[in-house]
Every structure is written in C-alpha cells, then in structure tokens.
N, C-alpha and C positions, 0 to 999 in steps of 0.2 A: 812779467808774469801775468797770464788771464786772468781777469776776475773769476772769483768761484761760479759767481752768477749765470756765468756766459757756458758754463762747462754742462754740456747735454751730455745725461747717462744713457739716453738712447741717440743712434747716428741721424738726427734727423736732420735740423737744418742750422748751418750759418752760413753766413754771407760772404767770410773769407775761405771755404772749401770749396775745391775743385767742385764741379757739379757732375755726378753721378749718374748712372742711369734710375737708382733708386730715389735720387732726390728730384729729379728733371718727372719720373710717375708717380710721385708725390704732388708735386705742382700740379702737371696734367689733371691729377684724380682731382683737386683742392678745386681748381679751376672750373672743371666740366661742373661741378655740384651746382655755382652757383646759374651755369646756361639752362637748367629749368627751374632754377628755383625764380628766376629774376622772372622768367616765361608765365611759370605759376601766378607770379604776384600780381603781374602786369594781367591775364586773364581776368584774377580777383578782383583788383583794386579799377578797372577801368572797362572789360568788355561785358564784364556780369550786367552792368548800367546800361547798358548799348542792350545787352538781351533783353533785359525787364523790360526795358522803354520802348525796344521796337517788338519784340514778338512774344514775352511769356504770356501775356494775356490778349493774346491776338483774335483770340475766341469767346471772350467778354466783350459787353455792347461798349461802344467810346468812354460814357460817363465812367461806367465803371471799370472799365480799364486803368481810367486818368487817376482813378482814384486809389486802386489799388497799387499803382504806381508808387504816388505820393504815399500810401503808408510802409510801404514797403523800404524807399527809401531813406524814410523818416526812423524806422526800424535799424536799418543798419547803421545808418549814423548816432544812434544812442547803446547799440550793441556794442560800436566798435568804440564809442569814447568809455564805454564802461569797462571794458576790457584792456586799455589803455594802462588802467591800475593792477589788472593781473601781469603784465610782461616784465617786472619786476621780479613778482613773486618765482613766474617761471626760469630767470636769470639763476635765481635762487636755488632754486631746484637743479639747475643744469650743475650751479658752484658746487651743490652736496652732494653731486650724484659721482659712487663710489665705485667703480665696478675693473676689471680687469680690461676689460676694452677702451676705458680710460672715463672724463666726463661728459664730451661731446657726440660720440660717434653713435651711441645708443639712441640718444634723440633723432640723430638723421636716419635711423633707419625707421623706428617709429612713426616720426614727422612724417615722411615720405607716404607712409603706406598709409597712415588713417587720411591724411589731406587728400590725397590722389584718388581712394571711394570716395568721401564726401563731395569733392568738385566735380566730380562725375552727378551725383545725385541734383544738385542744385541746378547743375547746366543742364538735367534734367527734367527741370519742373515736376522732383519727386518723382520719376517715372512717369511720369505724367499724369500725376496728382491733380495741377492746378486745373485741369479740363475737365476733371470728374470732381473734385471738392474745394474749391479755394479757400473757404476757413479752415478744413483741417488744414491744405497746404501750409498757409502764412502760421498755422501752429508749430507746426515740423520745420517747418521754414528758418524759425527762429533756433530752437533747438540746433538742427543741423550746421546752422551759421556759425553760432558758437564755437561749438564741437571745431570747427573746420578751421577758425581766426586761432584756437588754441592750440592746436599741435602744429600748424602750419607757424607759428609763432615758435614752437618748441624748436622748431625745424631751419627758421631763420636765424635764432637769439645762438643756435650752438652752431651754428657754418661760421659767422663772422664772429662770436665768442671763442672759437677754435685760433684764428691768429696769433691772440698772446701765447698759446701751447704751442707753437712752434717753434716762436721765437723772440729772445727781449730786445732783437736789435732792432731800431725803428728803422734800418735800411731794408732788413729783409720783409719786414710786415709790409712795408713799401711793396714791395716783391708779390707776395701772395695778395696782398689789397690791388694791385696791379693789374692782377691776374684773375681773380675774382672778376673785378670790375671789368673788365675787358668782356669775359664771356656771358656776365651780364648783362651789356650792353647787347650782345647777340640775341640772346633771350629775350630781354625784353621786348628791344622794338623789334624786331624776329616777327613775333607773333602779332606785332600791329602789320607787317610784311603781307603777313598771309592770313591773317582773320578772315578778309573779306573772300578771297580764292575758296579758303579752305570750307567756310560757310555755304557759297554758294555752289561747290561742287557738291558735297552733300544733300544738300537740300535738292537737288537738281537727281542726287540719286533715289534719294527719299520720297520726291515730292513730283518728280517731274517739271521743274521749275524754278530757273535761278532765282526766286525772291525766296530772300532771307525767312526761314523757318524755324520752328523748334527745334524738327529732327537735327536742322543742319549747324546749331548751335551746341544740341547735346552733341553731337560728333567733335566738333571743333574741345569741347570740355574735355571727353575720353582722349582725345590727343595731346592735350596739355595734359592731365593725370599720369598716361605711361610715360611721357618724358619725364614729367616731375619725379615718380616715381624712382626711374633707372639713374638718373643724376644724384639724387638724395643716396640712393645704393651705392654707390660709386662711392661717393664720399663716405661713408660707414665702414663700409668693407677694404678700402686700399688708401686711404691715411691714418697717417700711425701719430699721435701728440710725444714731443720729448718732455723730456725731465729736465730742471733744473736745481739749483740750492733759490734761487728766488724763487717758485713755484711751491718748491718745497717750505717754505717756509709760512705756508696758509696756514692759518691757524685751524683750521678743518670746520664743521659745520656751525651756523650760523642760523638765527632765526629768520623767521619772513621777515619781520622788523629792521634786521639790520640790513635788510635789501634797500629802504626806502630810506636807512640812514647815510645808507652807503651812498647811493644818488645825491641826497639832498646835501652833504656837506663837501662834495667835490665840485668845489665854484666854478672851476674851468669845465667839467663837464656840464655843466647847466648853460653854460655862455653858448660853449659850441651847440648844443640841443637845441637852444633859442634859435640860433641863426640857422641853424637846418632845419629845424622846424617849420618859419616861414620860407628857405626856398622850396621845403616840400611839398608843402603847401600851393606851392604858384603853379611848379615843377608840375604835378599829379592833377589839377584841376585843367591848367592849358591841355597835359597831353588827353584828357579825358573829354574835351570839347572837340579835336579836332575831329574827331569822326562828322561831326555835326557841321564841321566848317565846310569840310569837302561835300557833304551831303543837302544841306539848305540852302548854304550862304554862295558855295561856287558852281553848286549844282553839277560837280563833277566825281561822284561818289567812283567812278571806276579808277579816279586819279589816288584812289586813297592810299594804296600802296605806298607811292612817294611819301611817305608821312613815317613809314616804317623801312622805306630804304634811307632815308639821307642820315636817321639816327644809326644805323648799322654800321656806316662806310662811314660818319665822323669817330663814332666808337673803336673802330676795326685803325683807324689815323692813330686818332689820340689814346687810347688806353697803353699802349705800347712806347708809346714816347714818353707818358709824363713821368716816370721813372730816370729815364734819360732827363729830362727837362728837368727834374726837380735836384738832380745833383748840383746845378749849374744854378736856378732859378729857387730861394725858396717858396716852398706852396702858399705860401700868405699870396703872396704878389701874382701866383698863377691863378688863387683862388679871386682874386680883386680884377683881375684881366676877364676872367671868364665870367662873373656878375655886370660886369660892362657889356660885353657881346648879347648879354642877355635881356641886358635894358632897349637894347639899339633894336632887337629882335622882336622885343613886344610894339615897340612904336611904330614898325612896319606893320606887327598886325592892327594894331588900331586903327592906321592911315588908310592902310590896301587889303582890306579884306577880301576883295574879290577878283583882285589880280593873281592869277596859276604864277608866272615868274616872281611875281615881292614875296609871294609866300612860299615860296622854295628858300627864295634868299634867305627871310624870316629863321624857314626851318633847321636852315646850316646854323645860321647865328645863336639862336634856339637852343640844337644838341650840342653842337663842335665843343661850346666849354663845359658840359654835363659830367664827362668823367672826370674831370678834373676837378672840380667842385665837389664830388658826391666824395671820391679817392681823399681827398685832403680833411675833408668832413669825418670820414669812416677813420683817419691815421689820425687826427686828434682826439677824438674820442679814443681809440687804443692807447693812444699815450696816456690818456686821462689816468690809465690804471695805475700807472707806479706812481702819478702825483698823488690819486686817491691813498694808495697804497702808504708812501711817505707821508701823507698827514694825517691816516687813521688807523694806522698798524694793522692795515686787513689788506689782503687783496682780491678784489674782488672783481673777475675777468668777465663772466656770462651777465652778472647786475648789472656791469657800466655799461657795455654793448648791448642789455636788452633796451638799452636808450635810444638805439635807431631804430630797430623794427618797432618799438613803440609810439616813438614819434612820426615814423610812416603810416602806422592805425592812424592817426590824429590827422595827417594828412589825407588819408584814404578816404576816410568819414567825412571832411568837409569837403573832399572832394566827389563825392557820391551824392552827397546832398545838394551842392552846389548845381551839379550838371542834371538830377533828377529834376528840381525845381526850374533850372533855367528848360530844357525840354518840354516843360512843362507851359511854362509861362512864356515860350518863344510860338508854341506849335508846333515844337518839331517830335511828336510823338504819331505811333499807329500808321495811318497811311499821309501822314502829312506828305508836301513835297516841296521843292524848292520856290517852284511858284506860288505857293500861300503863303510866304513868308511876305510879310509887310515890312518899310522900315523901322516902325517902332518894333518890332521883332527881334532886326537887324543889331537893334540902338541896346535893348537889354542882353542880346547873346554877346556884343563888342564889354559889356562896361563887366559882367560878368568874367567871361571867358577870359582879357587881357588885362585893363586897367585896374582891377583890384587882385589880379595878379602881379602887376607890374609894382604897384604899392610893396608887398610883401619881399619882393626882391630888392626895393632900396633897404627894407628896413631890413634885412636880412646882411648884404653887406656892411650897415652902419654900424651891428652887432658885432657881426665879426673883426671888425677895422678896429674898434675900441674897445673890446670886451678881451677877446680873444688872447689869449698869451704863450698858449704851448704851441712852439714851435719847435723845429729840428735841434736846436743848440739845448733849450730851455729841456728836453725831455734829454739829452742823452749827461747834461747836468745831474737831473734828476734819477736818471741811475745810479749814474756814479757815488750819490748821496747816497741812496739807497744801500746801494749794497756794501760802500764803509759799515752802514750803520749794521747789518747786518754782519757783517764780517767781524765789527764789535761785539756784538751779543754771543758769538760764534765760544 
C-alpha cells in the first residue's frame, strides 16, 4: 500500500507516473523560470561591479571616481550582509503566505515585476542621476539596492522553496533540481556570453563607438529585466504546487522567530550551508575577476566570450547527466570528484595566467563540476526539510531554502568587495589598460582572484567529507520515520 504521504490531491508530480503532456509543461514552465532568474543574479551579483568600475562615473575626474567606486562598493557589501538576516524572515513569509494560488507563485509574480524596474534603474545610473547629482544618487542608490536584494530574494527564496511542493520524493526533486539547474547554467553564463557583444553594440548605437558606455550598459540591464520578467511569469502562471498529508500537516503560521529557530537547530542544514557557503564564496569571486583576467592580465578582452561559452556547453553536458549519474554514483562522491577538478583548475590559474590555451583548460575544469556541486548542494538542503521536520515538529520548506539565496548574499558581498578593492588596488579601473599593469599588479590580482579562493574550496570540501550526513539512503529513511509517526498521530 502507498504511504498516505506520497498520495497528491492535485495530479501534479511523481516519479513512478507515466509523464504527461501536462507534467512534461510543468517541468518546461519550472525550468525556463530559473534561465532568467540565474541571468538576473549573475547581471547583479558580478556585471553591476564591472559597470561601477569601468563606466558609472566615467564623467567624474579619476580621484573621484576611485573614490566613489570604493564607497559604493563598500555600501553594498554592508547592505547585502545586512540583509543576509532578513532572507529568513522572507522564507517566513513565503511559509505563511495563504492564498488560492498556493504559497510560492504569488511571490514570482511580484519578484519578477518589482526586480526587473529596479535593475533597470540602477543599470541606469538613476536615469542618469549620477551625471547631474552624485549625492543625491549614492542616496537613492542605497534605497533602490535594497528594495531590489529584497524582492529579488522573495523571487529566488519561492522558485527553489517551490520543490518540496512538488514533491517528497528526493528522486523527483532530483528531477526539477535537475532542470532548474540545467537552464540555469544557460542563464547565467549566457549573459557573461554576451555582456560584452551586447554592451558594445549599444553603445555603438548610442554613442557612435564600440567603447563600453552608460547607454550601452543601461541597455544590456533593460534586457536582462524583460527576460527576468517573462521567466518569473512563466513560473507564476503555469506551475501548479500539489498537496499532500505531509505538507498538510504544517502546523500553519509561525513567527519570525521560529524562522531563525528553525535554521539554527537543523545541524545538517548548517553543515551543508558551511560548505556552500565557502564554494560560493571562491565560486562568485573567480567568476567575477575574470572579466579582468581577459581585459589586463591576457590583454585579450575580445576573447571574453570563451569565459561564457565553455560554462554553457559543460552545463548543457552535465546538467542532464547527473540525474543519470547519480542513480548509479551517489552525489557525496560526485560532489568530492568535482571539488577536485576544481582545485587542479585554480592551480592552472595561478601557474598560467597568461597563457589563452591553460586558461581554457582551467575554465572546463573550473565549470564541467559546477552543476553537480551546486545540484547536490541545492538536494541536501531540500532534504534537510523533513530532517528538520522530524526533529522539530514543523516543517519548514521556504525558511530552509531561504539558506541558499542567503548564503549567495554572503557570497555576493565578499565578492563585490573583494573585486572592487582588487580593481582598485591592481589599476584596473577607468581607462586603465593591459599595459599599465606592472607585476606587482599581477601578484595582488593572482593571490586575490585564485589562491584565497583556492583556500575556501579545500575547506569547503573538508566540510562536507565530515560534517555532511544526509544522503540519498539517510533521507528516504527519514521519510519513512516521518510519516509512521505521522500515520500514528493520524
């Protein structure tokens, strides 16, 4: 006989039914959402630095350019670890949120539309504020930031908070985590693909002149905004959440407070946090240098492209497979494979920073293990739910999963900081160009950009090798506990 658990009142998804045309544009929908949200992120979290640093203040004399740089990125890095403590609360709000359309899908439509004006505005420089008033800007500036980390948050925390309403089987969340991350992987390095095309045709229509511009960066923002927009819709309007007897059995709302208890007493999710914490950390500061690698260090800034093809085509390999691979292979051991590829890949950039072929290799070694690392990352934390669940008689789906988009803040911010200050402290701001670069230059962008990334990726595996316990057996164990006990109460 089924567990009651497993039995959906609406036809949405398992893993042992035929697949439908209705479950196959479920997937579809589930999927495309996250190819601009990942687009979004990766514009936020890595090209916004690249704009500040090479053109928002292109029209300010040097000093004060350098300067409004550094506070600007000193700003967002105390915005975004302070905001860090609200992604919780927002988990919170996604848990209590009560409405017929269910508790996720409301926020993607929201998310979508407030995020997609505001990154418009900022890739704007205010409309172009910063040229006619830079205090008021950097006023509004902050304000707007906010506003934009927080619904764009509301927007992330319910796409990958939506999984557990699918489904409790960890094969299918496999499945939709799968698929996600697949057209994620499009998304993101997508738009490191075509920043520089998309930048310099604009600006060219703008300006009369492929050098990088305001115009041609507020353009490249409004393109990321309608995408983000129509993906975030997508998923609002044509995925449906099913029902279960374990879903149903929330105990219903819940204070802020139990958001930050629910985290803190679920050990295995804090482990898993830790260790994705630091690879996102390494993860988000490397990809956020290499504009600078190709632009100073190899002095081949038209080769930048390859930076955002070789992650698309390992993506477009591996997201598809590890599904496959992980029947056969569990994700512990896919996950320890791929922190390997990635140690070998930074020690090439250390070695060869200026060789175009090692840093190709690098770059395969680099992405090839990304989705499978992030994927196995993203299924442990969803498991984390019915462990938290079975040791605190709550369940709590949107609080646990606002544990990545949160811990990506955290990585975002030191990675914003990190590559503002190295910019900064290399020369590679304004009109800099490859040949002012000296080796002491050289020596702070290598130890920065690689080596104390390379750090965070041992300690990231040592975390997860010994910390780490929820695996495929250990979670489908803890269902089954689960919903005895449940089935007792009944």
């Amino acid at each position: 006989m089924q567990p009651s658990w497993k039995v959906n009142r609406k036809p949405a998804v398992h893993p042992d039914r035929q697949l439908s045309g209705q479950v196959l544009a479920q997937r579809t929908a589930y999927a495309f959402g996250n190819l601009g949200q990942s687009a979004f992120y990766q514009a936020l979290s890595t090209y916004f630095i690249v704009f500040v640093t090479n053109v928002l203040f292109i029209h300010a004399p040097a000093a004060e350019a350098a300067r409004y740089i550094g506070v600007i990125t000193g700003l967002i890095v105390a915005i975004r670890i302070a905001e860090v403590f609200i992604d919780p609360l927002l988990g919170n709000l996604i848990d209590n949120t009560r409405t017929r359309f269910g508790r996720f899908r409301p926020w993607q439509f929201i998310g979508g539309l407030v995020s997609a004006i505001l990154i418009c505005l900022i890739y704007s420089g205010m409309a172009g504020l910063v040229n006619v008033n830079r205090q008021l800007f950097m006023v509004l500036f902050v304000i707007v930031f906010i506003v934009l980390d927080v619904f764009y948050s509301l927007r992330d925390i319910s796409y990958w908070g939506m999984i557990p309403a699918l489904s409790a089987d960890s094969h299918e969340r496999g499945v939709y985590t799968s698929l996600g991350t697949f057209t994620g992987s499009l998304g993101y390095n997508g738009i490191t693909a075509i920043v520089v095309p998309v930048v310099a045709f604009f600006s060219y229509v703008f300006t009369g002149s492929r050098r990088e511009s305001q115009e041609g960066w507020a353009s490249f923002g409004l393109l990321v905004a309608v995408v983000g927009l129509v993906t975030a819709w997508v998923v609002a309007f044509c995925v449906k959440e099913s029902d279960s007897d374990l879903r149903s059995s929330d105990a219903g709302h819940a204070s802020p407070l139990a958001a930050f208890k629910a985290l803190a007493s679920n050990d295995q999710l804090l482990w898993v946090a830790l260790s994705y914490l630091l690879y996102a950390v390494a993860n988000v500061v490397t990809a956020g240098v290499l504009f600078y690698l190709f632009k100073f260090v190899l002095n081949m800034q038209s080769y930048f492209w390859v930076a955002g093809l070789v992650p698309v085509v390992t993506g477009l390999i591996v997201a598809p497979l590890f599904p496959v691979a992980n029947k056969r292979i569990p994700r512990r051991y896919l996950f320890i494979a791929g922190m390997v590829m990635m140690i070998v890949a930074y020690l090439i950039f250390i070695l060869a920073p200026k060789s175009l072929p090692l840093i190709v290799i690098a770059l395969i070694l680099f992405y090839l293990p990304q989705t499978a690392i992030q994927m196995t990352a993203i299924l442990c934390l969803t498991d984390s739910i019915e462990y938290g669940q079975l040791k605190t008689g709550r369940r709590n789906e949107a609080v646990t999963l606002s544990a990545r988009p949160m811990l990506d803040k955290i990585a975002r911010a030191v990675s914003n900081g990190i590559v503002g200050m190295v910019a900064i402290a290399a020369g590679m701001v304004g009109s800099a160009t490859a040949a002012d670069m000296t080796a002491a230059h050289i020596t702070v962008f290598k130890i920065s950009a690689f080596c104390a990334p390379l750090v965070c990726i041992v300690l990231s595996l040592l975390v997860f090798v010994f910390a780490v316990k929820i695996d495929e057996k250990r979670h489908a164990a803890i269902v089954e506990e689960l919903s005895a006990a449940l089935a007792a109460q009944a």
